[in-house]
C-alpha angles and dihedrals in degrees: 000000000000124000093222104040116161104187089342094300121139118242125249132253089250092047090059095054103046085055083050096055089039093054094042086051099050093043091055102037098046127004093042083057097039094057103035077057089059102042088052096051089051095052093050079061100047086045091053095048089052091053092050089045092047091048088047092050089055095038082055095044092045091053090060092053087239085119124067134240095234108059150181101235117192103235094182125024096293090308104096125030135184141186112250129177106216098227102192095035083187095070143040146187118245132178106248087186142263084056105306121122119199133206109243138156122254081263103045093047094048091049089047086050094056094055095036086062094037085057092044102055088034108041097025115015095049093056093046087054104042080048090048091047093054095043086053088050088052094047089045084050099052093041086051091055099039080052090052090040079055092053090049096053085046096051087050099049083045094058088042 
């Protein structure tokens, strides 16, 4: 049975086409962006959880006197480095978030850490990939009609 049926006639040629470009437009205009939007908010979240897992890793490593004072810092997402002495060893600087850094010990930054993360895959990153998972099921969905939408159009120029 046919996917577009009006009173159990079949559609046209023209009218397959014209769902076909609907569905292509609508596939490329809004749900391509859409999720592209989503996966790249995920993976903003994901970055920013390394980060925090990788500065936890050092602060705990520097509390056990296993890091040096004098340092190589990433000062660009693995791209640019630079040298740096740690001058109070006893405190550090850590994003809070939206832009605020706060002075903490080694103890109370790694704790910090721990819930920062714990917040972020719970609170932000959950939501992102339920949204990028339902944007990827709309876009599966759309793909599977537009297929069947094909078919149709084949069957018709066959009988033809």
């Amino acid at each position: 049975m046919s996917t577009i049926e009006r009173n159990n006639e079949e559609p046209t040629e023209q009218e397959l086409r014209g769902k076909i470009k609907e569905y292509l437009a609508f596939v490329d205009n809004t749900l391509q962006p859409q999720l592209t939007n989503a996966l790249t908010k995920r993976e903003e979240i994901e970055s920013e959880i390394r980060e925090y897992r990788e500065l936890s890793q050092n602060l705990k490593q520097f509390q056990a006197k296993t890091l040096k004072t004098s340092t190589i810092v990433d000062l660009g997402h693995e791209i640019l480095y630079c040298h740096a002495k740690i001058i109070n060893p006893d405190h550090v600087f850590v994003s809070i978030g939206m832009g605020f850094h706060a002075e903490l010990t080694i103890q109370e930054a790694i704790l910090f850490i721990t819930r920062r993360i714990e917040y972020l895959q719970r609170v932000k990153l959950s939501p992102r990939v339920d949204h990028a998972r339902e944007m990827a099921n709309h876009m599966q969905t759309c793909l599977e009609i537009l297929d069947s939408l094909g078919q149709e159009m084949k069957q018709m120029n066959t009988v033809n």
